[in-house]
C-alpha positions in Angstrom: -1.3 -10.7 -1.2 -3.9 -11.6 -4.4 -1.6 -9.5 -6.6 1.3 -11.1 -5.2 0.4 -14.6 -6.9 1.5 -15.6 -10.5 -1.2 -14.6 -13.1 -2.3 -18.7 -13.7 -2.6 -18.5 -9.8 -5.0 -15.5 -9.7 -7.2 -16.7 -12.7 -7.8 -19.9 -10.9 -8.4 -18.2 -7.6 -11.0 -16.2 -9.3 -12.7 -18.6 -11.4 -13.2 -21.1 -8.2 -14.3 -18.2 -6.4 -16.5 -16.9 -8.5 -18.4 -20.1 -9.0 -18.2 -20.3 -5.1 -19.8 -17.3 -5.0 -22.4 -18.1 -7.4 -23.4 -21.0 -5.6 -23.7 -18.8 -2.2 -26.1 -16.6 -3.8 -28.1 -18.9 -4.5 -28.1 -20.5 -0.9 -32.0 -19.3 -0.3 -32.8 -22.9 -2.8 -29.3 -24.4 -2.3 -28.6 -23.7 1.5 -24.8 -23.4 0.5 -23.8 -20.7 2.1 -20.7 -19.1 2.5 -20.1 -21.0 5.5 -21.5 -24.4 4.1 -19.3 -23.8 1.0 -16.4 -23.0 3.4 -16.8 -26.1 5.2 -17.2 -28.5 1.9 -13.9 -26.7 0.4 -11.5 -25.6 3.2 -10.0 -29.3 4.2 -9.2 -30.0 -0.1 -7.6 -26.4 -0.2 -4.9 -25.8 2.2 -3.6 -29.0 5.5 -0.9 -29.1 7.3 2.7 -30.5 5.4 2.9 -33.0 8.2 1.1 -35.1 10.0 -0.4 -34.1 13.4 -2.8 -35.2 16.1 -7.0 -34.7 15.6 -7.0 -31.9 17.7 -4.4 -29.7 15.6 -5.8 -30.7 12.7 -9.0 -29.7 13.7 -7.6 -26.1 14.6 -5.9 -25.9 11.2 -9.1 -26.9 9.5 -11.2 -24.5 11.0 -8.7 -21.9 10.6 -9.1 -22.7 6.4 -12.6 -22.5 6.7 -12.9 -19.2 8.0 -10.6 -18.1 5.3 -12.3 -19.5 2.7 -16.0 -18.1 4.2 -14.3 -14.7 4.1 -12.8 -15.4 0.5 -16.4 -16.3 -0.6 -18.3 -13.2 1.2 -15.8 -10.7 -0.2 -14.8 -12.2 -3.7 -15.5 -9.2 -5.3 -13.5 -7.0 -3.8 -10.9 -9.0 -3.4 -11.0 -10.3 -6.6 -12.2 -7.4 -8.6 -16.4 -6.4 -9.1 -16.5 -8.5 -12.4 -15.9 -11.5 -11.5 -19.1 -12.5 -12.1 -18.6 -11.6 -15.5 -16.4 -14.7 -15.5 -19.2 -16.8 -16.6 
């Protein structure tokens, strides 16, 4: 699906994930992990187009985070090994 996206998509999805991924391995001093990070991020990234009632939204946000916590943990791969050559 990454390959998918237009090219000013994909350079944006890797530079925020890079730099999400940067932060996350530094979590031993930071304690952002990917999880942390996933929570932070998750609920600005993707919602729902309409309004819906606390408990949907709280499916649909925890849904987002585990996507982003799995973005985070595998940028590289999905993103291609140098992207922390970004920086």
């Amino acid at each position: 699906l990454v390959n998918q996206l237009p090219e000013a998509n994909l350079i944006l999805l890797k530079h925020l994930f890079g730099v999400l991924h940067h932060i996350e391995q530094n979590s031993g001093v930071n304690q952002m992990n990917a999880f942390n990070l996933a929570l932070c991020i998750a609920p600005n990234m993707l919602w729902l187009p309409s309004p819906t009632g606390p408990e949907e939204e709280s499916r649909s946000t925890k849904k987002v985070a585990l996507l982003v916590q799995f973005l985070i943990e595998n940028s590289g791969e999905i993103f291609g090994g140098d992207i922390a050559s970004l920086f």
